[in-house]
N, C-alpha and C positions, 0 to 999 in steps of 0.2 A: 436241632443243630448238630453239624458234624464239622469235629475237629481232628486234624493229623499231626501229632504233634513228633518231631524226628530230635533224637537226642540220645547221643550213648550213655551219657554218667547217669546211672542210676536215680542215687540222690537229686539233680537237678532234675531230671523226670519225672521221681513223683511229686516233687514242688511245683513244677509247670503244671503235672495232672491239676493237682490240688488249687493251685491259681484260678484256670480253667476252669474248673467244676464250681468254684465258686462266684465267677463273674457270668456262668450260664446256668443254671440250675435246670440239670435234667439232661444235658446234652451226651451226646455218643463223643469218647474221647480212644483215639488209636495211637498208642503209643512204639514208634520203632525205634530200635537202639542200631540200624545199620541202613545205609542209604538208598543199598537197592530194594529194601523189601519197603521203603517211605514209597519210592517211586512205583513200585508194584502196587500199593495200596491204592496209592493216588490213582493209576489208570485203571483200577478196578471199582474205583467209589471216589469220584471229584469230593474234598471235603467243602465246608463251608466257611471256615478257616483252615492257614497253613502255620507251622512255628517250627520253625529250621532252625537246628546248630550251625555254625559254617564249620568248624573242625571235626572230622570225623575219620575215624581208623580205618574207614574203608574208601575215602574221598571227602569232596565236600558240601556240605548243604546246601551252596548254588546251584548244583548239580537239577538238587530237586527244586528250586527254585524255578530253572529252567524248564524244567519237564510238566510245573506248573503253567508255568504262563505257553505253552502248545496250545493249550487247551483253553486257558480264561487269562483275559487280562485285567479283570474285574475283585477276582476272589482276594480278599485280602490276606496278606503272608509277609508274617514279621519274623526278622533275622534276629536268633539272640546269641552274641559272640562274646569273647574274650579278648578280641583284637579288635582294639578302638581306634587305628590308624587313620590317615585320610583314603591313603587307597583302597583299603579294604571296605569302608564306607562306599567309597564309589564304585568300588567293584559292583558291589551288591545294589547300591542304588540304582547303577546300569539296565538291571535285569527285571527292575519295574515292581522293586518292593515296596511295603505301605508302610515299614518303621522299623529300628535297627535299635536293639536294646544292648548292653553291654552287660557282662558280667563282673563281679556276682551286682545280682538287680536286687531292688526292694521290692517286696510284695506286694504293697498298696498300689506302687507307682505301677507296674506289671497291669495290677487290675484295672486302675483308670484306665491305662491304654487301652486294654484288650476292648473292654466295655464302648470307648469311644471309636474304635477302628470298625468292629463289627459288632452295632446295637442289636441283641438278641431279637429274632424274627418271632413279631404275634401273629399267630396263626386265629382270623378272624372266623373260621370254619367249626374250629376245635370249641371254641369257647374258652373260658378260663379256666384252670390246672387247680384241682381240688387239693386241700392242704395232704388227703391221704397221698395224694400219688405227687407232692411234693417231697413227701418224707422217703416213698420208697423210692424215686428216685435218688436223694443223697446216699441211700444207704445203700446201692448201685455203682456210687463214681468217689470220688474221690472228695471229701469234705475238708473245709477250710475254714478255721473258726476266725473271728475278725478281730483276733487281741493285737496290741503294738508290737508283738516280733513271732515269727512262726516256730510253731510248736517242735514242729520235725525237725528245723535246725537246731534246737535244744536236743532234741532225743539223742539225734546223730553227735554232739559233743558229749553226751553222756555215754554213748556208747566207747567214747576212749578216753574215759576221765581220769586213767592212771597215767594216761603218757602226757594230761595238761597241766599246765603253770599258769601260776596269777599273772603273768607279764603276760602270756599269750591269751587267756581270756579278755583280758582289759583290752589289749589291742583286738581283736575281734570284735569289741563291742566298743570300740571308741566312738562308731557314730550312731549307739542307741544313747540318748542322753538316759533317756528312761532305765534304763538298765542299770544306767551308770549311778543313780541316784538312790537305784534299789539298793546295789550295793554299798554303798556308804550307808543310808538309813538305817543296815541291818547291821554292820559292823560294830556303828556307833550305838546301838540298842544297849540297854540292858545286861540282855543276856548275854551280849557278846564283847562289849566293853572291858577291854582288860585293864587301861591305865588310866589316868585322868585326860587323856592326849588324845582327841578325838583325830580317827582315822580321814584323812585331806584325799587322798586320790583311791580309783577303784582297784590299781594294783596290790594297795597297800589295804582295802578293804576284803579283797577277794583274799590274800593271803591271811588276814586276821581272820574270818569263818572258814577261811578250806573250801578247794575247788568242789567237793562235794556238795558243800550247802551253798555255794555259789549258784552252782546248778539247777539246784533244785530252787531258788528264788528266783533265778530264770524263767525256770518250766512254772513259778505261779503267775511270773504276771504275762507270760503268754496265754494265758487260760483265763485270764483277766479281761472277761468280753463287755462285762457290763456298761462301760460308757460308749462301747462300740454299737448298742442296741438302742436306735431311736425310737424305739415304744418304752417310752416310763415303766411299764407294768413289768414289760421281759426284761429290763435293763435290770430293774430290783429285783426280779426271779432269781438270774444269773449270777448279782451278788451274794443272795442270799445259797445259791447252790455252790459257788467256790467258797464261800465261808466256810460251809459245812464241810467240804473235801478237805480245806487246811485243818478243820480242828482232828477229821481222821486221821491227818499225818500227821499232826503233832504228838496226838495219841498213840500213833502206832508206834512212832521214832521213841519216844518214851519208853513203852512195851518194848524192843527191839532190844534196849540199853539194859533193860532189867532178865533180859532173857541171854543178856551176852551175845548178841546178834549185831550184826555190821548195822546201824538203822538209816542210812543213806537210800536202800534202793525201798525201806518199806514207807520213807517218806515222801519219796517220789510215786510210788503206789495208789496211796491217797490223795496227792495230789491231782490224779489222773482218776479216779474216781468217779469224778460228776463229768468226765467227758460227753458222754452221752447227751445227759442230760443238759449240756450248753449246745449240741447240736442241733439239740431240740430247736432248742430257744431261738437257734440263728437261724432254722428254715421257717420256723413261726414268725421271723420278725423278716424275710424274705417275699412271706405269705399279705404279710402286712403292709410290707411297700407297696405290694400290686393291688391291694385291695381297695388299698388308704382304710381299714376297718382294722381297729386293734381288738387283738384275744383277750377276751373275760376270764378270771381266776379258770374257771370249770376248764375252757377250751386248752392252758396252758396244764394243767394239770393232767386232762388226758392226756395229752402228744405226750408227756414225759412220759405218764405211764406208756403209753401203747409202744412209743419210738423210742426212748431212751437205749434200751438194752441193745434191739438192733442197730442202733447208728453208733452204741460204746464198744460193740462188737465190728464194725467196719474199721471204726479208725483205730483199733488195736493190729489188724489188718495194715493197714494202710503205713500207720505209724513205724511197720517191722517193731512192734513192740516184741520182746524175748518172751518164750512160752513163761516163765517165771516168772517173769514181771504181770502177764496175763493173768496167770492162776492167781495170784496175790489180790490183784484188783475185782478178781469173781470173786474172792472171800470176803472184799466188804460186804455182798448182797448176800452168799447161800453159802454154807458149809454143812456139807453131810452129817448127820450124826455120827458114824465111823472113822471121821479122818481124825487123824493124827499126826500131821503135817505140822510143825511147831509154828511155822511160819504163816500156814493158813492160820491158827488160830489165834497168834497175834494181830492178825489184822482182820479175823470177825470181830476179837472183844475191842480192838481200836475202835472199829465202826461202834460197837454198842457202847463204846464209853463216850463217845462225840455228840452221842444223842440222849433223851428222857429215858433210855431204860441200862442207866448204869444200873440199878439196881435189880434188875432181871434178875431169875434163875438163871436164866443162858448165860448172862453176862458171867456172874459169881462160878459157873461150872467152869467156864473157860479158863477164865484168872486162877482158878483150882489147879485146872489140869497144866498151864504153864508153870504152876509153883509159885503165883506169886497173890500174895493176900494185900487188898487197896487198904493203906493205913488211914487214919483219921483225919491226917492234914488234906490226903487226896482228897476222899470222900467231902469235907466243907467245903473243899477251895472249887468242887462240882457241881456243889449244891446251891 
């Protein structure tokens, strides 16, 4: 399947990519940020889906709407705008389109459409798409993991976490209840309880933890795929693989503190860790839909091993993750013997203090060489 998708804002293009590649898996996806080279596209290669902006710096997405239907009046081609007016609805419904989304849209909602507008074509010739060249397809286009709110819009607020406020996160997330309820659960935690007076609204939760760990409990329960996996077996893989990621960043955020280090971006770090390895999970459980045959331990275990690393390498890609924030997340798996990178090696011994070899040589060289010796109450409260 071939998709055209026309759209200048950046951001909103790789979430459409990433929608897209999620409701087709495997499909050719062309992304243009200017009108004439959509239309150039189009009479060079009819797609098989169309997705139009209508506002654009260079004219407007009816444009190529128009220069579509020359050609077919069958191919389906959905308007996604910002102007929900009457007229501009019928502008567009004029020209013989198949559905007219508004901005900003919800993902899921996105996906049932796309899914229902044009049901992905079985090619009856081909036969069925082996799990290997399921995997290398995702690690080819753009992936989409299936937690309650998308991952990329958490990064992109992270990327300007000094210029955000608790009033302006809250309102952002006023219509994730989920979010809204992460925030309160963690304020009112324990550790984060400061008076007897439990925190009532997320403004007043987001300010009692700081936009920073705001954020980052964002980015966990985006990553939070497990009840989005209707195979039992990869549903429990998934929790059991973000559990692990959360205990690297607690570890790491810890280390970070002991090292006099900002520990915001190393707990976001580890929380992005097991990306990979939920990717896995979500083309194995994709695999699963079309088979109706669920993966045995062995077959989930390979695709992590074999796919993990290339599909944690795409969506750091994808993600515009910063080269630093990269390097950090390779240091949970490999660190050179020669580095000396302080920051790499707070987050190797992170990883090895999350798992059964706190007590390693490797572990104990690390915690050496950052200066810091695991006292007694650590070590029991590990053991």
């Amino acid at each position: 399947m071939y998709v055209l998708i026309l759209e200048d804002d950046e951001l909103v293009g790789d979430l459409l990519e990433t929608v897209v590649a999620s409701a087709y898996p495997g499909a050719r996806i062309r992304l243009c940020t200017q009108l004439q080279s959509a239309c150039d596209s189009w009479r060079e290669e009819p797609a098989d889906l169309v997705i139009a902006d209508r506002n654009l710096p260079d004219g407007s997405g009816l444009e190529l709407i128009r220069v579509v239907r020359q050609t077919s009046a069958e191919i389906p081609v959905l308007v996604i705008s910002g102007r929900t007016d009457r007229d501009s609805i019928l502008a567009a419904a004029h020209l013989g389109i198949s559905g007219y989304i508004s901005k900003p849209f919800q993902v899921d909602a996105l996906h049932q459409r796309l899914t229902a507008l044009a049901p992905l074509p079985v090619d009856h010739d081909k036969g069925s798409v082996t799990l290997a060249e399921k995997m290398e397809a995702a690690c080819n286009s753009a992936i989409q993991l299936p937690g309650q709110i998308d991952t990329a819009e958490i990064l992109a607020l992270m990327e300007k976490r000094d210029e955000l406020g608790a009033r302006f996160l809250a309102e952002q997330w006023s219509k994730e209840p989920a979010l809204s309820a992460k925030m309160l659960d963690v304020a009112n935690s324990a550790s984060f309880r400061r008076s007897g007076t439990p925190v009532k609204t997320p403004a007043e939760a987001i300010s009692s933890i700081g936009v920073a760990m705001a954020l980052n409990q964002a980015l966990a329960l985006s990553l939070d795929i497990a009840g989005k996996l209707a195979c039992p077996r990869l549903g429990e893989r998934a929790r059991i693989e973000q559990e692990q990621a959360l205990r690297v960043a607690e570890e790491a955020r810890a280390l970070a503190k002991k090292v006099g280090e900002n520990p915001a971006l190393y707990y976001t770090a580890g929380l992005l860790s097991k990306a990979g390895e939920l990717a896995a999970l979500k083309v194995l459980q994709n695999q699963c839909d079309e088979s109706g045959e669920p993966p045995d331990v062995e077959q989930i275990d390979s695709a992590i091993t074999g796919w993990a690393e290339k599909l944690g390498n795409r969506i750091k890609v994808q993600w515009h993750l910063p080269l630093d924030l990269r390097e950090l997340i390779g240091a949970v798996y490999f660190l050179s013997r020669g580095n000396v990178s302080r920051s790499k090696l707070v987050m190797r011994a992170a990883a090895l203090l999350a798992t059964e070899e706190a007590e390693s040589p490797e572990c104990r060289t690390l915690l050496r060489r950052l200066g810091i010796e695991e006292d007694e109450d650590d070590a029991r409260q590990r053991s």
